[in-house]
N, C-alpha and C positions, 0 to 999 in steps of 0.2 A: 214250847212256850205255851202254859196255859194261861192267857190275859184274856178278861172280862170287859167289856164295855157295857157299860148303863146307858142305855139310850133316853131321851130324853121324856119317853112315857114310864123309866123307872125299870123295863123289862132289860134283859142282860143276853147278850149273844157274844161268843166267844171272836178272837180278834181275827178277822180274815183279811189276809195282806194280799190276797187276789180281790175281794172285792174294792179297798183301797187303788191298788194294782187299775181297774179297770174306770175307775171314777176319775184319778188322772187324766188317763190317757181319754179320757172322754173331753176332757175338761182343756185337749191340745198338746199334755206334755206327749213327748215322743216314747215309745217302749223302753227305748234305751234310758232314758230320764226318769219313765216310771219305776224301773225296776232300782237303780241308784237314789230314791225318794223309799220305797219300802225299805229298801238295807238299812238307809239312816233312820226310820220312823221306827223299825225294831233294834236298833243300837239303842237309841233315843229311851223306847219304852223299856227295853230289860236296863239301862242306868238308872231309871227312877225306881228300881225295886220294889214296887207294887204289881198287886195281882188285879186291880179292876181301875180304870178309867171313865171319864166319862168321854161320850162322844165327841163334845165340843173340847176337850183338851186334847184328844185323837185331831178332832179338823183344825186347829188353832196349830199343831204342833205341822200337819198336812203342809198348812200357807204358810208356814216359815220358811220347809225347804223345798217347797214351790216356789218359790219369791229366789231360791239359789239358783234354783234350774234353768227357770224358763219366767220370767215376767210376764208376760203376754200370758202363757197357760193359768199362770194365780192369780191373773186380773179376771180371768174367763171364771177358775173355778170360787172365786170370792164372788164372784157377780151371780152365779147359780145360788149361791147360799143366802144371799141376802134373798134373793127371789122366793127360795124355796121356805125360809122363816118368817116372812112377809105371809103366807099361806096356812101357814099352822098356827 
């Protein structure tokens, strides 16, 4: 899978479902939860037939099947985001 994310200063770094992977489980989902959130987040991304993304349609699609998993985890990792965009 060669997928592109556009970050939000326009610069491009290829898609890493370990760093995803590790933002979860930071964020409370459990390993086992983060790794069934990546499986669906690259089903997810190779359906939409596109080769580059932007980041916030990477974290938008993140809190959807966060919101399946674990509620409590995508209330934490929605609360990081707001924090973290409140700063830039």
């Amino acid at each position: 899978m060669n997928i592109q994310i556009i970050k939000r200063d326009g610069t491009k770094e290829p898609f890493d479902e370990e760093k995803i992977d590790r933002v979860v489980v930071a964020a409370g989902l459990s390993p086992d939860n983060a790794t069934t959130l990546v499986n669906n987040l690259k089903t997810w991304v190779q359906a939409q037939n596109k080769q580059e993304f932007s980041s916030l349609e990477i974290r938008d699609q993140v809190m959807i099947e966060m919101q399946k998993l674990d509620v409590y985890a995508a209330n934490m990792f929605s609360w990081y985001q707001k924090t973290k965009d409140n700063t830039q």
